[in-house]
C-alpha positions as CSV (number, residue, x, y, z in Angstrom):
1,X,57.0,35.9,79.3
2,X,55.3,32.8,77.8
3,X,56.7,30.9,74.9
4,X,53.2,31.7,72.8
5,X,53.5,35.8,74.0
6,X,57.2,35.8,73.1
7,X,56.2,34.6,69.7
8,X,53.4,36.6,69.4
9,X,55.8,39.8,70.0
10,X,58.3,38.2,66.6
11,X,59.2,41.2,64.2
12,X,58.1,43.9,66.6
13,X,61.7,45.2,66.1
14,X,61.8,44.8,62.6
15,X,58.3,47.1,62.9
16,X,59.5,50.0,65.0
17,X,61.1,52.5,62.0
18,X,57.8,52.1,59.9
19,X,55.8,53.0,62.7
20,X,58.0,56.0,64.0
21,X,57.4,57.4,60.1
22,X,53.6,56.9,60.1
23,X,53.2,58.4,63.5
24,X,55.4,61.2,62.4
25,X,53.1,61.5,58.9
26,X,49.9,61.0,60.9
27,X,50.9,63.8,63.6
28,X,52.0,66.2,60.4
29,X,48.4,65.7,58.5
30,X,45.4,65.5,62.0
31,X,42.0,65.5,60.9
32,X,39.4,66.9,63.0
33,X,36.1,64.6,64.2
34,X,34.6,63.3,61.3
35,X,36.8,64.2,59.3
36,X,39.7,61.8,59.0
37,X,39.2,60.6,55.7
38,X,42.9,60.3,54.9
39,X,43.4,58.8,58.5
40,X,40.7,55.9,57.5
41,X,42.0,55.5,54.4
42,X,45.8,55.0,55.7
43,X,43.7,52.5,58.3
44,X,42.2,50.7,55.9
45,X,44.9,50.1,53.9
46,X,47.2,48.7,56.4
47,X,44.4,46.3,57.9
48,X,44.0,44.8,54.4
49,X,47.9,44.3,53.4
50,X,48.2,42.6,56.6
51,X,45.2,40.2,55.8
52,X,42.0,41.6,57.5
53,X,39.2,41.7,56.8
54,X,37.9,45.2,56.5
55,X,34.7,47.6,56.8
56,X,35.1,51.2,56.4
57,X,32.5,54.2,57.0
58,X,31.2,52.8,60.2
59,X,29.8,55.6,62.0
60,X,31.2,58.1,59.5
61,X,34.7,57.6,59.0
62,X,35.5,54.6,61.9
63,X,37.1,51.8,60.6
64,X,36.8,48.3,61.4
65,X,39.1,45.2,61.2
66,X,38.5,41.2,62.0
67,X,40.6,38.6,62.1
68,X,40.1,35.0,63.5
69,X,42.8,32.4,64.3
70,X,40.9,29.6,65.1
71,X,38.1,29.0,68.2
72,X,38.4,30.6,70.9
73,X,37.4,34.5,72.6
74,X,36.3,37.4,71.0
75,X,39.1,40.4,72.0
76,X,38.1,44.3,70.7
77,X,40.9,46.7,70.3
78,X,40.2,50.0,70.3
79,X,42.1,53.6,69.2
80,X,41.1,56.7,68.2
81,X,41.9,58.5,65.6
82,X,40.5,62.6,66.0
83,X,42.8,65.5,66.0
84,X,41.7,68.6,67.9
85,X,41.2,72.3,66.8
86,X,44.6,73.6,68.8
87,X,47.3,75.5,67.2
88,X,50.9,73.6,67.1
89,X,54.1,75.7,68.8
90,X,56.2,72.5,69.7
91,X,58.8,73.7,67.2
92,X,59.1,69.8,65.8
93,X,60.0,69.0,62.1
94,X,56.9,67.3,61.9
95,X,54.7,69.9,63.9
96,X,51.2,70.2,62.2
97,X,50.8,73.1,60.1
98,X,46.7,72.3,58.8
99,X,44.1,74.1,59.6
100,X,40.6,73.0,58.9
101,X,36.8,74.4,58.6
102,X,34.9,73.1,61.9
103,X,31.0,71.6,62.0
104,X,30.3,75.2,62.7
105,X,32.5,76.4,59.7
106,X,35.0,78.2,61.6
107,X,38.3,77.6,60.0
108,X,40.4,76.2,63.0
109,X,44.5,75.4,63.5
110,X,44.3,71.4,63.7
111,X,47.1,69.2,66.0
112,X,46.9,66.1,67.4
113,X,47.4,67.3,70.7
114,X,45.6,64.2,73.2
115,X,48.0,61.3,71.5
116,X,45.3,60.0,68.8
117,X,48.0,59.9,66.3
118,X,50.3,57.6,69.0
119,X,46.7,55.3,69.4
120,X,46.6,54.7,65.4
121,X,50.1,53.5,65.3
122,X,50.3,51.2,68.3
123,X,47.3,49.4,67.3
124,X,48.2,49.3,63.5
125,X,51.4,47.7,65.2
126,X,49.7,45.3,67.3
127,X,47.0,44.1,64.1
128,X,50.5,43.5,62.1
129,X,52.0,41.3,64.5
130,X,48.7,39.3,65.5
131,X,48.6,39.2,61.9
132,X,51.8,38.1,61.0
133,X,51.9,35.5,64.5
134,X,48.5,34.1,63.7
135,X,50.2,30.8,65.3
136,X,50.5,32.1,68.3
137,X,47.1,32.9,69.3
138,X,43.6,31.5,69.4
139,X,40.3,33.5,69.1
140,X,38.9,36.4,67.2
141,X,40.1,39.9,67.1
142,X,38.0,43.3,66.4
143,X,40.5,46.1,65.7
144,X,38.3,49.7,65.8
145,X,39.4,52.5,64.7
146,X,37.2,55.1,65.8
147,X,36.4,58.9,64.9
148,X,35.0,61.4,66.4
149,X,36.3,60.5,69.7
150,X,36.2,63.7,71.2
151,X,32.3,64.9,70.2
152,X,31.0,61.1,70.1
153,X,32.0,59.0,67.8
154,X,31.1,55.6,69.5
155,X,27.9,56.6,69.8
156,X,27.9,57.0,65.9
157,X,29.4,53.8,65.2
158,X,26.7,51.8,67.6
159,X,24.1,53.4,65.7
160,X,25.3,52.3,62.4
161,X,24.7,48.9,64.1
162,X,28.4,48.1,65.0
163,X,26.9,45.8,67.4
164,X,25.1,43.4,65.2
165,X,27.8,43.5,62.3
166,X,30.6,42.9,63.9
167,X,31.4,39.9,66.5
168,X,30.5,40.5,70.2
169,X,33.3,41.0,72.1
170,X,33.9,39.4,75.6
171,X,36.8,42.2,76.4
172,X,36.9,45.4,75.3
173,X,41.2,46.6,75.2
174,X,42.3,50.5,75.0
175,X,44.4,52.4,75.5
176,X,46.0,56.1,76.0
177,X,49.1,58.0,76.3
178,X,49.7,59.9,79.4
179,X,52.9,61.9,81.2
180,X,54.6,58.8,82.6
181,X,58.3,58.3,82.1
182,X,59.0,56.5,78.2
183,X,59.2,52.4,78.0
184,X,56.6,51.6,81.0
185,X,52.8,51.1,80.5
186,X,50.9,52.5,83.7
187,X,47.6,51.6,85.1
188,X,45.9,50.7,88.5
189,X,42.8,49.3,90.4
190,X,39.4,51.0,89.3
191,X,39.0,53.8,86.9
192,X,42.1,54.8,84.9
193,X,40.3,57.3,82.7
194,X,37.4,59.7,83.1
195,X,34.0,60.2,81.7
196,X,33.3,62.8,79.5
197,X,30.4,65.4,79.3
198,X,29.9,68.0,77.5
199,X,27.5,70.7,77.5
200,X,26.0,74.0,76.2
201,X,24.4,76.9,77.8
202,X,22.7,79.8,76.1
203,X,21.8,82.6,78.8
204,X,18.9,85.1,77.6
205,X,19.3,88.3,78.7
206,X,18.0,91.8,77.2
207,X,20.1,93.8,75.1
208,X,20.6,97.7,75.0
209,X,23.2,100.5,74.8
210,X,26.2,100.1,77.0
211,X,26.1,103.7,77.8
212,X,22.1,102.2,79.9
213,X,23.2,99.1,81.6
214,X,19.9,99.7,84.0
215,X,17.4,99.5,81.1
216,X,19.2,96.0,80.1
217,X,19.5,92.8,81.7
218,X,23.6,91.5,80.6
219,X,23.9,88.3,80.5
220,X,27.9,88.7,79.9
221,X,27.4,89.3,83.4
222,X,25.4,86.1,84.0
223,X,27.8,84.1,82.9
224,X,30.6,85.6,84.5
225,X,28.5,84.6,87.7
226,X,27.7,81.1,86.3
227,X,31.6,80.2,85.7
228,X,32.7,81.4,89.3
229,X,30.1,79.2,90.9
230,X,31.0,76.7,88.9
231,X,34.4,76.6,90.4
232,X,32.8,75.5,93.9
233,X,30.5,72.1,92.5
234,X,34.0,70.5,92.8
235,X,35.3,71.6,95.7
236,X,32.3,72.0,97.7
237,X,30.1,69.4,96.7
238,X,32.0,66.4,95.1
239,X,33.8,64.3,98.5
240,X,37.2,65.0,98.4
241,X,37.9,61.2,97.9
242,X,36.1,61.6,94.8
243,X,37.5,63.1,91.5
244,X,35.9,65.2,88.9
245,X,36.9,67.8,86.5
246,X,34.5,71.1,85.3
247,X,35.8,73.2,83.0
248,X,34.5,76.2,81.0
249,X,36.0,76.2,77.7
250,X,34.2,78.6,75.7
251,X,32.9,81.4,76.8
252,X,30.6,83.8,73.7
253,X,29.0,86.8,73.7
254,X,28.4,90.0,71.9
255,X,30.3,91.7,68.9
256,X,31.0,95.4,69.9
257,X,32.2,96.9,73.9
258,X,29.7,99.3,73.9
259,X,26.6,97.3,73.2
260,X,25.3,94.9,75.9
261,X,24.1,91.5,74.0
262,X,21.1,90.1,74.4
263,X,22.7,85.9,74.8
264,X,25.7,84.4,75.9
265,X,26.7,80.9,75.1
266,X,29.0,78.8,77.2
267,X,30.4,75.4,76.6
268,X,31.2,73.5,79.8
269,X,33.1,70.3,80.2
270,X,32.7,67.8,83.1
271,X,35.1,64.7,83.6
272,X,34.2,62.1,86.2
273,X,35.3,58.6,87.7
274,X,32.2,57.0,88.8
275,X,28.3,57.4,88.0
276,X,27.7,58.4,91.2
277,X,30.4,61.4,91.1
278,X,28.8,62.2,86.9
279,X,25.1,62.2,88.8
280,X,26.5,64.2,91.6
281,X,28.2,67.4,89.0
282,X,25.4,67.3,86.3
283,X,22.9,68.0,89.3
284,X,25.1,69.5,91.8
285,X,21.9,71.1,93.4
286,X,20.3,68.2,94.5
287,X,22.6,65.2,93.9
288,X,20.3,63.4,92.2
289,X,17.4,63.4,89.7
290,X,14.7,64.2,92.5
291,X,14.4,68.1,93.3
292,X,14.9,69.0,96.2
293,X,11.6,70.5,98.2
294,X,11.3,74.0,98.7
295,X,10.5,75.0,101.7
296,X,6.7,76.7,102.7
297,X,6.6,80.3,102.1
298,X,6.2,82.3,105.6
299,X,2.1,83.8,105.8
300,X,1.6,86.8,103.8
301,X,-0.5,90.2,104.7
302,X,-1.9,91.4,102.1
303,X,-2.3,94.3,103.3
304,X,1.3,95.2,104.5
305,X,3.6,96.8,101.7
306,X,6.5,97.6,103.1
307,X,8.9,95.5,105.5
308,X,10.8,96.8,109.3
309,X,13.9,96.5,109.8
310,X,15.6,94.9,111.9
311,X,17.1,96.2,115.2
């Protein structure tokens, strides 16, 4: 380790038993996309007491520090800080206990159950000591804090012209927890994480009685069909030197058993590696945006209404 890196790391001891209580107080009170208003706020104030300089409500509820230490690059650190709408059972003295009313108002168990909670406090630990080691260093320093990560939150903050307000950055840094053994930081050639899609399907059927399933067209049945093909666009036509991920998550339809509905709404999920492999799952028909030809329909007599079978 350098002289100026060994410096830079000064006080992280010293740090380590405030940080374990805010991730504990940030894991006990989540805050679903959008809506981490007390998450920001805790943000916010941390940035400032350590001396930078801050922008809130970017994007909604993201959070923005700078600090400069001279000339030199432009370095963006990013976490997010979204909980998601999953019911806590880990037993732990600090387990979540909030629930929450959803953009669809559905009142929803929250938990911070994909390690946002861990991202806020490593990077509020990192700003303190580039903060507090401003010797060590040279450059500029954009510390995002960003929300909504899992229903598009960067997008948000780009369109609130994070871009032109804040300095450009020549590397962008992240980070995220994962199942690797405690004290080492993992990563590896290429793509470490995946890109996310996600989309919704509403299937129009024809509604009836249950007790007349022939006078109906059921589109609970549709999509029953529609998630078990879905199960083959991985394994049948992504390489298997590739990697991608499709998942159904929600599946809705109907209110009653004996009534067939007249929709069904699905909400699919697709993680990918590479543009190629995203192109590939989106349009798993044809690969890519072209469609793929049909081929010319055999002659027809017009005449002939019915069809001999074969032998």
């Amino acid at each position: 380790m350098t002289t100026s890196a060994t410096s830079l790391l000064s006080g992280l001891n010293g740090q380590l038993p405030g940080l374990r209580a805010l991730y504990k107080d940030l894991h006990a009170h989540p805050e679903l996309s959008f809506q981490e208003v007390r998450t920001a706020g805790i943000v916010a104030a941390r940035l400032r007491e350590q001396g930078w300089d801050v922008t809130e409500g970017v994007g909604g509820t993201g959070v923005v520090g700078v600090l400069s230490a001279g000339d030199g690059p432009v370095v963006l650190l990013r976490a997010d800080m979204d909980a998601l709408p999953v019911r806590e059972e880990t037993g732990l003295p600090y387990a979540s206990t909030r629930t929450a009313v959803d953009a669809e108002g559905n009142e929803v168990p929250v938990m911070h159950a994909c390690g946002h909670d861990m991202h806020v406090t490593c990077l509020l630990g990192a700003t303190a000591l580039l903060a507090a080691n401003r010797h060590a260093w040279r450059g500029t320093v954009v510390a995002v804090f960003q929300p909504a990560e899992e229903i598009g939150g960067a997008p948000a903050m780009i369109d609130d012209g994070f871009l032109e307000r804040f300095p450009h950055a020549e590397v962008c840094l992240g980070q995220h927890v994962g199942p690797i053994p405690a004290g080492f930081v993992g990563t590896r050639p290429g793509p470490v994480m995946a890109a996310s899609d996600s989309v919704r399907v509403r299937l129009f059927g024809r509604g009836g009685h249950g007790s007349m399933p022939e006078t109906t067209v059921d589109p609970v049945v549709m999509a029953a069909a529609i998630v078990m093909r879905l199960q083959t666009v991985v394994s049948r036509e992504v390489g298997a030197e590739q990697q991608a991920v499709v998942t159904v998550g929600s599946i809705h339809s109907g209110t009653k058993e004996n009534i067939i509905p007249a929709t069904a709404d699905l909400r699919i999920n697709i993680r990918s590696t590479t543009p190629a492999v995203r192109e590939r799952v989106l349009r798993p028909s044809s690969g890519s945006s072209a469609p793929r030809p049909r081929p010319p329909a055999p002659p027809r007599n017009p005449r002939s209404r019915t069809s001999t079978p074969s032998r």
